[in-house]
C-alpha positions, -999 to 999 in steps of 0.1 A, spaced: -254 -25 409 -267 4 388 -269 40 407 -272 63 377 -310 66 360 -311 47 324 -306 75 300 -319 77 263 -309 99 234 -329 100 203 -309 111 175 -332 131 148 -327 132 109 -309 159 91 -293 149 62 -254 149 61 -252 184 71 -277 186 105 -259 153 109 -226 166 111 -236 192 136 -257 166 152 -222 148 152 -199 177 168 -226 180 197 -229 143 210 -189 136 204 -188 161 231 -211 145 248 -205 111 250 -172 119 260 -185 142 289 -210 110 298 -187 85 293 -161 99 318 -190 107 343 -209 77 344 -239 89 326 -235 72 291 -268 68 271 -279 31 277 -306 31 245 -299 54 215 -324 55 185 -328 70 151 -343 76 118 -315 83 87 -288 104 100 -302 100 132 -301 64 133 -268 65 122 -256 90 147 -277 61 173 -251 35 160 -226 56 168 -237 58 203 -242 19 202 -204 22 201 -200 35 231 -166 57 219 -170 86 207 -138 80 184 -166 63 162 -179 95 151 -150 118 144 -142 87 125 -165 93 100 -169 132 100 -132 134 95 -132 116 64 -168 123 44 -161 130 7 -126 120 10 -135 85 -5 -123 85 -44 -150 71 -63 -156 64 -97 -164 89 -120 -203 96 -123 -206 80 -155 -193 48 -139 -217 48 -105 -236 16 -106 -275 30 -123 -294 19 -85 -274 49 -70 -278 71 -98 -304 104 -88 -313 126 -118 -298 154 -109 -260 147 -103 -255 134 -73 -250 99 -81 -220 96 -56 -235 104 -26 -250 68 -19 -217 55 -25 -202 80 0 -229 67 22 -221 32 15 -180 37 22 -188 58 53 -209 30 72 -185 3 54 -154 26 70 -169 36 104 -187 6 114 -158 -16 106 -154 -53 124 -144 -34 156 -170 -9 159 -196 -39 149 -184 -62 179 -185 -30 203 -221 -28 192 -229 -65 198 -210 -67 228 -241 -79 246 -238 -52 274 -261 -52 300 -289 -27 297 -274 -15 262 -302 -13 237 -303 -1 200 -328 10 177 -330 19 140 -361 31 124 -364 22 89 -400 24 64 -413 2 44 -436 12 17 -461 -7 -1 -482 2 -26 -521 1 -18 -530 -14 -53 -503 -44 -44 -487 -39 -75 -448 -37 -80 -426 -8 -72 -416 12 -98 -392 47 -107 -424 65 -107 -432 57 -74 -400 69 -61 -400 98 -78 -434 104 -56 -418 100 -24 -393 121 -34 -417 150 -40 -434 141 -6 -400 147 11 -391 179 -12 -425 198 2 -423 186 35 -416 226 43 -445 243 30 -476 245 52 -502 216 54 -524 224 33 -501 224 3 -484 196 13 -481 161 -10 -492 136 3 -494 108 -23 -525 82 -10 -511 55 -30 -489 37 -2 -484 25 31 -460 35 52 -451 13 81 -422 25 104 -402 -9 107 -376 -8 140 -349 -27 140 -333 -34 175 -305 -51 193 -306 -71 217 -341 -80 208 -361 -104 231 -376 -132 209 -410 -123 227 -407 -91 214 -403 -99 173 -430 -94 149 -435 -81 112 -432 -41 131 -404 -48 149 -375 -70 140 -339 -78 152 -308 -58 141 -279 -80 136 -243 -83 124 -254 -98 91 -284 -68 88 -265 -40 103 -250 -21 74 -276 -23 53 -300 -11 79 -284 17 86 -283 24 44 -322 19 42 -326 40 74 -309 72 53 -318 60 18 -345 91 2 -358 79 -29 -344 94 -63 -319 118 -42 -299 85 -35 -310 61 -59 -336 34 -57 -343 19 -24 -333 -16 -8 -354 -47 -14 -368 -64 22 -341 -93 13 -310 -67 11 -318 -58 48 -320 -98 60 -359 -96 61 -367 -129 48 -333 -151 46 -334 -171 77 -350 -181 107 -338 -146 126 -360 -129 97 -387 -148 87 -412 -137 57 -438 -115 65 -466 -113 39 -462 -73 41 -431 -77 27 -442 -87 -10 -434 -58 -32 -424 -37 -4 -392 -19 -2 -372 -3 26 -362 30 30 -358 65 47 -369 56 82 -380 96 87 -411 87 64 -424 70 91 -408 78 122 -388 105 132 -395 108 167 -413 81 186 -425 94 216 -465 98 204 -461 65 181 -447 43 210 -476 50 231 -505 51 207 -501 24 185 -502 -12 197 -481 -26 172 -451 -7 191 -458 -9 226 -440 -36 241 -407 -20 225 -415 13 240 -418 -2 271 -386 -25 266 -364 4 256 -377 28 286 -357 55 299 -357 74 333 -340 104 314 -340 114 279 -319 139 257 -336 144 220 -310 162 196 -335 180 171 -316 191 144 -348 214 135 -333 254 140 -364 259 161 -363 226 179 -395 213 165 -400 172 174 -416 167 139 -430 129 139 -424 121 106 -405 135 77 -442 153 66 -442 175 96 -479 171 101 -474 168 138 -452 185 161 -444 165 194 -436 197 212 -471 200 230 -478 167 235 -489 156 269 -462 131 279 -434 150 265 -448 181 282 -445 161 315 -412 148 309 -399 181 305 -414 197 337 -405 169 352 -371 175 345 -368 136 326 -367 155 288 -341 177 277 -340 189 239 -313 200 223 -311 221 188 -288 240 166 -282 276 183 -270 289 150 -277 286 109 -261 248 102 -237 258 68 -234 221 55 -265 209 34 -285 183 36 -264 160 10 -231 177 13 -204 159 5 -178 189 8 -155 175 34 -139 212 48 -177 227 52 -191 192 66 -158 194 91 -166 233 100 -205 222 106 -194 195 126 -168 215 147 -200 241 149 -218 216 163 -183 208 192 -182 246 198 -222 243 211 -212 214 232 -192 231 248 -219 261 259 -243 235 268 -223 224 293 -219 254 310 -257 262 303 -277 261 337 -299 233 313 -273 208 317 -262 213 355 -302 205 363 -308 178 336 -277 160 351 -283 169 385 -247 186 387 
């Protein structure tokens, strides 16, 4: 019988360098939870975030030195070589193959059966987004290299801000083990067929890392587990920050989502913001900062919301691939850890 309160952690994007802090702070942490009976029972995420989630899915946190310890180790082929849909403009061509060999290499069969073990009160969530164009004609180059800009100035103050009105952008969640009450075109199951390439279109920015999946590379359409949805036609999946970053606002003002807020309900909550001001931006845009809204305002007096940001200038950028600066930002991220858990923070949060 359960005694401990079901705990969440919501994992935020970053890149591959907030990641790898984002990494060294929950490895300490799910080792600290998982010896004290504490261990998250739902993790979620957008991009690295969602990635970081899977990790947590695991329910070791062997799964994530596993990958930190060997980013931008992989040989690849030269650039000249790289396959043209992971080709970006500007030379980075071998980070989405980096990205491909990391999930292919961390989430191997082992991980992927730890993840689908089917244990009680375990949930998982992915945020993905799918885009459309409002005109329903196809996706081309030219519209990623619109997204791309979108994501470039999502820094500079609102009113400066592009915002291309061309598309929609539909957060898509992808979650295991999904009730079959619970499916729909928002909403749809993550599986072991699905799960690698979710986890690619959850991190996949337009242009930076090539062109972005198709809705049948992600299982949306193939079988009776994924049915077509009409949305789908000319669609493609990508970065789930675009449309969700943190859910919080989303999961109780939009209908489409609010049985799977419910669902995935937690009596506790950490949120690791990799913002240096631990801003809960919404979506990759920053038009909204969760910070001040009601519930999460609550939740925190309340003592059910605890979030948790870098305490010091994160070195490793956002597609880093430099494996001794991603390892010092992710050993950066340990060395935190380790003075949260002395922090008076985590003695309340955890009732200690």
């Amino acid at each position: 019988m359960r005694t401990q309160p079901l705990h969440s952690w919501i994992l935020d994007s970053g890149g591959a360098g907030r990641g790898a802090w984002q990494g060294g702070v929950i490895y300490e942490l799910m080792r600290w939870a998982r010896q004290n009976d504490c261990y998250p029972h739902i993790s979620m995420g957008a991009s690295a975030g969602g990635y970081a989630a899977a990790d947590v899915a695991t329910e070791t946190e062997e799964t994530v030195i596993k990958g930190w310890t060997k980013w931008g180790k992989e040989i690849l082929p030269p650039v000249s070589q790289v396959p043209e849909e992971f080709k970006s403009f500007w030379g980075l061509s071998q980070f989405r193959l980096h990205l491909i060999k990391s999930i292919e290499y961390v989430m191997g069969p082992r991980e992927v059966g730890a993840v689908f073990n089917n244990r009680a009160e375990k949930i998982l969530l992915i945020f993905t987004t799918r885009v459309r164009r409002k005109d329903g004609g196809p996706f081309t180059q030219q519209d990623s290299f619109r997204l791309f800009i979108q994501s470039l100035l999502r820094k500079i103050p609102k009113p400066l801000k592009y915002l291309p009105s061309l598309y929609r952008q539909d957060p898509v969640v992808f979650a295991h083990p999904l009730p079959d009450p619970l499916h729909s075109e928002f909403v749809r199951p993550l599986t072991p067929t699905n799960y690698h390439r979710v986890i690619e279109a959850s991190c996949l920015v337009p242009i930076a890392m090539g062109v972005p999946l198709q809705p049948h590379q992600i299982g949306a359409n193939r079988n009776i587990d994924h049915p077509v949805f009409s949305g789908d036609a000319k669609a493609i999946f990508m970065d789930g920050s675009f449309g969700l970053k943190m859910p919080m606002a989303l999961f109780q003002e939009d209908v489409r989502f609010r049985p799977v807020a419910e669902w995935a309900k937690a009596e506790k909550t950490i949120i690791f913001s990799c913002d240096p001001r631990g801003k809960l931006w919404e979506t990759t845009s920053r038009l909204r900062s969760l910070n001040h809204y009601p519930s999460v305002q609550e939740d925190k007096k309340e003592n059910r919301l605890w979030v948790i940001y870098p305490d010091h200038k994160v070195e490793a950028g956002f597609l880093c691939y430099n494996n001794p600066v991603i390892l010092r930002t992710f050993q950066r991220g340990q060395e935190q850890a380790g003075r949260l858990m002395k922090s008076d923070e985590f003695q309340r949060f955890f009732g200690i």
